[in-house]
N, C-alpha and C positions, 0 to 999 in steps of 0.2 A: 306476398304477405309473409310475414315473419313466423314461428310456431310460438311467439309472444303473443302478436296481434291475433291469432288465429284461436287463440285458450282466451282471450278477453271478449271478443265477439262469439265464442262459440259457448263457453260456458266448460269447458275443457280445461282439465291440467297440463299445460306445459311438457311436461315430461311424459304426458300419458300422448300426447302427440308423437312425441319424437319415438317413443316406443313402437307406434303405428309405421311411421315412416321406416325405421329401421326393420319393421317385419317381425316383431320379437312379440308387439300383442295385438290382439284384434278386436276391433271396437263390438260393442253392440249396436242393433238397431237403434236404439236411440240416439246414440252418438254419429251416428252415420249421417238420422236427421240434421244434430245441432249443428256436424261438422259440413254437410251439405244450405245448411240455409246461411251458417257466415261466410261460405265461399259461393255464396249466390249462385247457387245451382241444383240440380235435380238429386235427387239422394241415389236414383236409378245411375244417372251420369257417374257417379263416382264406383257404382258397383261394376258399372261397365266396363269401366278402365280397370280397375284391378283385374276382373275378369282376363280381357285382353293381355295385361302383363303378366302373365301365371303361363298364358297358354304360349 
């Protein structure tokens, strides 16, 4: 999935994606949700793996 498709299904700006990806901001809870329900998945599941990639 694109960080195009990914701010039209999530309700997300674009750039506030890529910001995330790059590590430079970090979402809120609620974006966690919106960004966790358009990648069809558990909002835990995404906390998880950051988690994992830190440590």
């Amino acid at each position: 999935m694109t960080q195009e498709q990914l701010s039209l299904e999530s309700g997300v700006q674009r750039n506030f994606i890529s910001l995330i990806e790059l590590g430079q901001n970090q979402p809120t809870i609620t974006t966690v949700f919106k960004l966790a329900q358009a990648l069809g998945c558990a909002p835990s599941e995404m906390v998880a793996k950051a988690e994992s990639l830190r440590t």
